[in-house]
C-alpha positions in Angstrom: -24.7 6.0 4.8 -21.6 5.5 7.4 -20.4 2.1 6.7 -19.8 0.3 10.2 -16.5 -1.6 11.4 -18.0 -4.8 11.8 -19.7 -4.7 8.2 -16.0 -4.0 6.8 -15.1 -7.0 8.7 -17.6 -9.4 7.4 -17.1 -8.2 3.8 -13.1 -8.8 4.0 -13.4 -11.9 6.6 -13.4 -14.4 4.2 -10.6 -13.5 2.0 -7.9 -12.3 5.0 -8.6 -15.7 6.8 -7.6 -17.3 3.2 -4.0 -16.0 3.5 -1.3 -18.1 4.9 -0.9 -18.1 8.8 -4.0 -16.1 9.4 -6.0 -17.3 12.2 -8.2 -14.2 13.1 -9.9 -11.0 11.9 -11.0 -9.1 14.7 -11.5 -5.5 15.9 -9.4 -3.6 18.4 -8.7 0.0 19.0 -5.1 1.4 18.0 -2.8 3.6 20.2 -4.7 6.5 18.8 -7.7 5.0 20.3 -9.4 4.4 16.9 -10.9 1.1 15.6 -8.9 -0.6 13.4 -9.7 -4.2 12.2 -6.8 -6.7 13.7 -5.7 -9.6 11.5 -4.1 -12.3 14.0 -1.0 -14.4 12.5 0.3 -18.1 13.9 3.7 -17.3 13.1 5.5 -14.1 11.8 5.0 -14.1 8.0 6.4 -11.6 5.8 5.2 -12.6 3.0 1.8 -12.7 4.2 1.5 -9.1 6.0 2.9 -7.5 2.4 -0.5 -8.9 0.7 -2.8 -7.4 3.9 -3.6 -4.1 3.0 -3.0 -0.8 5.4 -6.6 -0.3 5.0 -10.0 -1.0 4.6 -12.7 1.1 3.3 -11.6 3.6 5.6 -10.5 1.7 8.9 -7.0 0.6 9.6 -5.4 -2.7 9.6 -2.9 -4.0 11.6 -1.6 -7.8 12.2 -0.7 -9.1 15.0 0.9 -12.7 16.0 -1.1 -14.3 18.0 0.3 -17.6 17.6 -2.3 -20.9 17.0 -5.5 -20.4 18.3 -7.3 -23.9 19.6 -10.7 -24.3 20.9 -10.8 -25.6 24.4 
């Protein structure tokens, strides 16, 4: 059974938005044009991106600063 994306996303959701800075776990598509799941940061944190792994049962990760996110 082909584990999907957004199930990898809701299993690890939780736990990445638990790190310091992060404000978002979403889904993109990389340069390669592959999904990847995209962790949004408020700030750059180099601390924080060393404990985000590469990977994720089989999908890329990548973080991205997306500064604070507020709801309008």
């Amino acid at each position: 059974m082909v584990v999907t994306i957004r199930e990898v996303r809701t299993r690890h959701e939780r736990l990445l938005l638990a790190l310091p800075g992060v404000v978002s776990v979403g889904i993109g598509r990389g340069s390669d044009g592959r999904e990847e799941i995209v962790v949004g940061l408020d700030r750059p944190r180099p601390d924080t991106v060393r404990r985000i792994p590469g990977s994720l049962e089989g999908y890329p990760v990548r973080t991205h600063v997306t500064g604070r996110l507020r709801s309008h």
